[in-house]
MDTraj code that builds the backbone (N, CA, C; nanometers):
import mdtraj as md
import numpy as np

residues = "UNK UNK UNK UNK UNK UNK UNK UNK UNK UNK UNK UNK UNK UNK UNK UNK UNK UNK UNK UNK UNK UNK UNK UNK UNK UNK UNK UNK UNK UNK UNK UNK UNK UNK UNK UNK UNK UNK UNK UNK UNK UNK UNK UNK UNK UNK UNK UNK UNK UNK UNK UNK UNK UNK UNK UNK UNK UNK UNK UNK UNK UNK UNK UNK UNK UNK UNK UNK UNK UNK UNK UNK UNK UNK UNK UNK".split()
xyz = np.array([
    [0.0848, -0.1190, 0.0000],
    [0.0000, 0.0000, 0.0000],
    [0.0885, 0.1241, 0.0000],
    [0.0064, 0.2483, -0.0687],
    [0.1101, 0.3476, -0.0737],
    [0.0785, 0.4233, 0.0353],
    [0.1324, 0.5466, 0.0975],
    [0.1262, 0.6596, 0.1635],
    [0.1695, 0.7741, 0.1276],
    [0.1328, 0.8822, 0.2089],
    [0.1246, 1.0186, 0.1083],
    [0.2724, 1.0561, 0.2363],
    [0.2456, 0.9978, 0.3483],
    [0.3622, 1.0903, 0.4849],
    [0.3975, 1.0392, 0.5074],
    [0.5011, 0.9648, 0.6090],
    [0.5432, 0.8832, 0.7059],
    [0.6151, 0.9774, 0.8148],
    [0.5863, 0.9499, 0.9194],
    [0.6728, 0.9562, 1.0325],
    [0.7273, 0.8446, 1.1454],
    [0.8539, 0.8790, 1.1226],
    [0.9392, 0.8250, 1.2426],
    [0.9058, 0.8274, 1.4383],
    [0.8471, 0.7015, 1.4389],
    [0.7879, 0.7049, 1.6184],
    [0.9065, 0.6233, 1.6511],
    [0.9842, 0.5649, 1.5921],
    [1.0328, 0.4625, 1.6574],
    [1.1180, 0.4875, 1.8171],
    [1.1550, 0.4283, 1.9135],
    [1.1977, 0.4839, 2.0444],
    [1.1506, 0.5330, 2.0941],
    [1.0041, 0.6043, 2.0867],
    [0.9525, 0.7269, 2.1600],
    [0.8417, 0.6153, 2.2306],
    [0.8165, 0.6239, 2.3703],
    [0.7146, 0.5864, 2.4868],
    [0.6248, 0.6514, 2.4604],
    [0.4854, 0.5863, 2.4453],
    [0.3250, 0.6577, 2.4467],
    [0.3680, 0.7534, 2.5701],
    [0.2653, 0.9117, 2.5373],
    [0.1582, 0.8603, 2.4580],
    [0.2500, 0.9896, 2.3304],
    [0.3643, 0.9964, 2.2991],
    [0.4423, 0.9998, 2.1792],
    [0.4113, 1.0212, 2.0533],
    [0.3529, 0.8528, 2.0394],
    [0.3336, 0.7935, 1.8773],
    [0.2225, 0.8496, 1.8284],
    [0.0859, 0.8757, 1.9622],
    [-0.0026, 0.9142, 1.8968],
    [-0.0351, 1.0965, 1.9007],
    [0.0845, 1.1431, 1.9630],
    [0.0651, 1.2744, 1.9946],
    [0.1044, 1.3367, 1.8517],
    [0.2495, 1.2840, 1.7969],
    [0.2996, 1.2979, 1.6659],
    [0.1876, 1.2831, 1.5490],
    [0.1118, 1.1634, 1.5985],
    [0.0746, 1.1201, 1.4961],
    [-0.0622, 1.2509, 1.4294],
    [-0.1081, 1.2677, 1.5283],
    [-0.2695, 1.3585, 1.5418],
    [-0.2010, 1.4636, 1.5234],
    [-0.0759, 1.5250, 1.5042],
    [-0.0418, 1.6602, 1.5059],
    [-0.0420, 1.6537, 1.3241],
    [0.0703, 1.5469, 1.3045],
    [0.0481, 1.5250, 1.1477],
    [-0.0822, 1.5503, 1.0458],
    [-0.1492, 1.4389, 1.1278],
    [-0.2765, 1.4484, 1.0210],
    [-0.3978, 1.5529, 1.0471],
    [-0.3488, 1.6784, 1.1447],
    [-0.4225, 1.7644, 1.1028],
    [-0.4051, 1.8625, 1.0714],
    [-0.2292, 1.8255, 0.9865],
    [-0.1660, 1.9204, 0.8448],
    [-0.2281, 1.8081, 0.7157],
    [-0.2696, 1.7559, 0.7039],
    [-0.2951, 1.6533, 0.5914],
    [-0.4501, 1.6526, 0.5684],
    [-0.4939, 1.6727, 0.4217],
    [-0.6172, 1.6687, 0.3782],
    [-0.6573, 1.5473, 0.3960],
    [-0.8073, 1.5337, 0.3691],
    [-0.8873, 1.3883, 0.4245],
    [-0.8872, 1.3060, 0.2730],
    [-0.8796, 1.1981, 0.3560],
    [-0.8397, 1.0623, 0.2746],
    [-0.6266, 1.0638, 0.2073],
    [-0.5920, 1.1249, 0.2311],
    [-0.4511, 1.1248, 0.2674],
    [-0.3791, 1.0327, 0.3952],
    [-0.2876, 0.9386, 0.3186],
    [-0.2568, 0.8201, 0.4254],
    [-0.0898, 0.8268, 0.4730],
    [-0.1247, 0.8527, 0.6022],
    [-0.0356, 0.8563, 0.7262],
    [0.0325, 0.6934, 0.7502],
    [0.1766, 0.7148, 0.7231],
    [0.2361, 0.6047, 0.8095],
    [0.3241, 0.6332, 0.8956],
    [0.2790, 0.5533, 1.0126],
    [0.3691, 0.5893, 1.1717],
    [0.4616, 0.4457, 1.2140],
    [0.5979, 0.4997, 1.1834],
    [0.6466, 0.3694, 1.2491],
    [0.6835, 0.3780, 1.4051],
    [0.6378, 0.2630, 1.4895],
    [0.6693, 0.2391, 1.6118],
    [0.7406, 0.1686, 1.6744],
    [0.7926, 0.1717, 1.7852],
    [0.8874, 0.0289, 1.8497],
    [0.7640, 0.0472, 1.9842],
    [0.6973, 0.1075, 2.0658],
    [0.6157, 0.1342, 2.1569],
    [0.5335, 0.0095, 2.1301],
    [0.5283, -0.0898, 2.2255],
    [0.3984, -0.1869, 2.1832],
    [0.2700, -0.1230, 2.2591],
    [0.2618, -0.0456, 2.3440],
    [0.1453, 0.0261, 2.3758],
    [0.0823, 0.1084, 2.2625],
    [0.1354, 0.1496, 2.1384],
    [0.1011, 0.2054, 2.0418],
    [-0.0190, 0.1134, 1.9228],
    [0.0090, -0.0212, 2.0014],
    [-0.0560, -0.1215, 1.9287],
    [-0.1905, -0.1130, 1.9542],
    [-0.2034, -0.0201, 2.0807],
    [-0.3739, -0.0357, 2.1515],
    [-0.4131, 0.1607, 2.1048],
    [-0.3178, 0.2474, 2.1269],
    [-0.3416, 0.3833, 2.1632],
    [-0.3543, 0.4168, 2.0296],
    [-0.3208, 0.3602, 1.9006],
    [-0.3419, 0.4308, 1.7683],
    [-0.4527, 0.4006, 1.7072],
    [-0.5300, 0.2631, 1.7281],
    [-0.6435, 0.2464, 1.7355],
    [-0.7454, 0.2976, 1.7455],
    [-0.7230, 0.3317, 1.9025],
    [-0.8389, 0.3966, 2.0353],
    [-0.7952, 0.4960, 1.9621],
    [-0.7191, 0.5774, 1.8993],
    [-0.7098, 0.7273, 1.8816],
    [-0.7996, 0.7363, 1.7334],
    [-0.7641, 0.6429, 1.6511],
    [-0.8137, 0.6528, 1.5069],
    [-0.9760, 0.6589, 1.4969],
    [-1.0202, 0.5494, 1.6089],
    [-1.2077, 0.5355, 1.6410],
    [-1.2677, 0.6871, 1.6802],
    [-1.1817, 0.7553, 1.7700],
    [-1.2363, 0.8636, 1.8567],
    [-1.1910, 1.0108, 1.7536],
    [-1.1626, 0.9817, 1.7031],
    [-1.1265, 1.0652, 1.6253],
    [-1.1481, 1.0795, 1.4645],
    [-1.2141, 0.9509, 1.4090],
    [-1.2570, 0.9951, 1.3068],
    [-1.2234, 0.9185, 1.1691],
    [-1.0324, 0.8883, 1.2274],
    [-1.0165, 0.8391, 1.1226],
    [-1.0295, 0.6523, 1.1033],
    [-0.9220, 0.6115, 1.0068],
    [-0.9649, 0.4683, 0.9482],
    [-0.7820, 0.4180, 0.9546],
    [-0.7966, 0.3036, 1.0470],
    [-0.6846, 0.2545, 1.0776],
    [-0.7078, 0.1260, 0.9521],
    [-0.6200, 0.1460, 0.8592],
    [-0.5780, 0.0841, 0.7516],
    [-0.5432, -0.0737, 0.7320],
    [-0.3914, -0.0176, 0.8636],
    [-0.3696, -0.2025, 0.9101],
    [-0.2200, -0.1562, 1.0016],
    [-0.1826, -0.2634, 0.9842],
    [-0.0292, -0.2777, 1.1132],
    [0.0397, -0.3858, 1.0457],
    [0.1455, -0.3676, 1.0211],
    [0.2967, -0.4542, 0.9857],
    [0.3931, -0.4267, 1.0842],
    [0.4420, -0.5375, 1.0434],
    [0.5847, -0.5363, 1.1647],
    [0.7297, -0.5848, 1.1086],
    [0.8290, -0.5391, 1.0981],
    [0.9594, -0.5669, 1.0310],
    [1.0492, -0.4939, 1.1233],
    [1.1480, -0.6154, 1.1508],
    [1.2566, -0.6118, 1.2464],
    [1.2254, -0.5199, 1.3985],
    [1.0941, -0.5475, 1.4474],
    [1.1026, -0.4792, 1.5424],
    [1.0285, -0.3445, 1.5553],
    [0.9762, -0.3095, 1.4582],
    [0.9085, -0.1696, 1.4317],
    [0.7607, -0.2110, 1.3415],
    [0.7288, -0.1313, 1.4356],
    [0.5583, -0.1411, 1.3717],
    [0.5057, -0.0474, 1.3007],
    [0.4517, -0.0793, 1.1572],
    [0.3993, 0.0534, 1.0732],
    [0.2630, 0.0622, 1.0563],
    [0.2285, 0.1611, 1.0797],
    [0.0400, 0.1808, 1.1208],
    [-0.0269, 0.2226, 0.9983],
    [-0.0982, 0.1992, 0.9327],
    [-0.0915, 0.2922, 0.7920],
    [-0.2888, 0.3625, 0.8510],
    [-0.2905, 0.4789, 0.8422],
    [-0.4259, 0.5576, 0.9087],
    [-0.4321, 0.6687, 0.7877],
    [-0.5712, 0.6411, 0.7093],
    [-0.6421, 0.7578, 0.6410],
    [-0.6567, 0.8764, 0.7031],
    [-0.6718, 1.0005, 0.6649],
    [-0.7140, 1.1145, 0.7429],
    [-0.8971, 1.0801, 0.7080],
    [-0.9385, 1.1063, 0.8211],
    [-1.0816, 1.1545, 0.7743],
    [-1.1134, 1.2389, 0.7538],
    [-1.2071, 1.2896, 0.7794],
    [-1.2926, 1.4024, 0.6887],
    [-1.2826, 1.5267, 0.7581],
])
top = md.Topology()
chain = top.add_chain()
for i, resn in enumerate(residues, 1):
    res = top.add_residue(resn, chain, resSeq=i)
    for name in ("N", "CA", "C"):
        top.add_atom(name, md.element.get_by_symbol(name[0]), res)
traj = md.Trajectory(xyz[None], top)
């Protein structure tokens, strides 16, 4: 899948990944796709819970060598 951003979470302790993350995508027009990589396994629950309450559409989650990549639509 493609993405329009990515940012670097990796090393950073919640709540970090998703503070970065929500700052991003509300420089980014809707339906524009955000990828956040993480090493935080609490990020596995908080990007979720953030994506529902907020609007947007959590895409999916991969994992390679240790880092987790979140891929999240902007919504509307």
């Amino acid at each position: 899948m493609q993405w329009d951003v990515e940012i670097d979470c990796a090393g950073l302790l919640c709540p970090l990944p998703v503070l970065r993350a929500r700052k991003r995508l509300l420089g980014m027009a809707a339906g524009e796709v955000l990828r956040v990589l993480a090493t935080d396994k609490m990020a596995a629950i908080d990007l979720p819970h953030f994506c529902a309450q907020s609007g947007h559409e959590l895409l999916g989650i991969s994992e390679s060598s240790g880092i987790d990549a979140y891929l999240i639509r902007r919504g509307a």
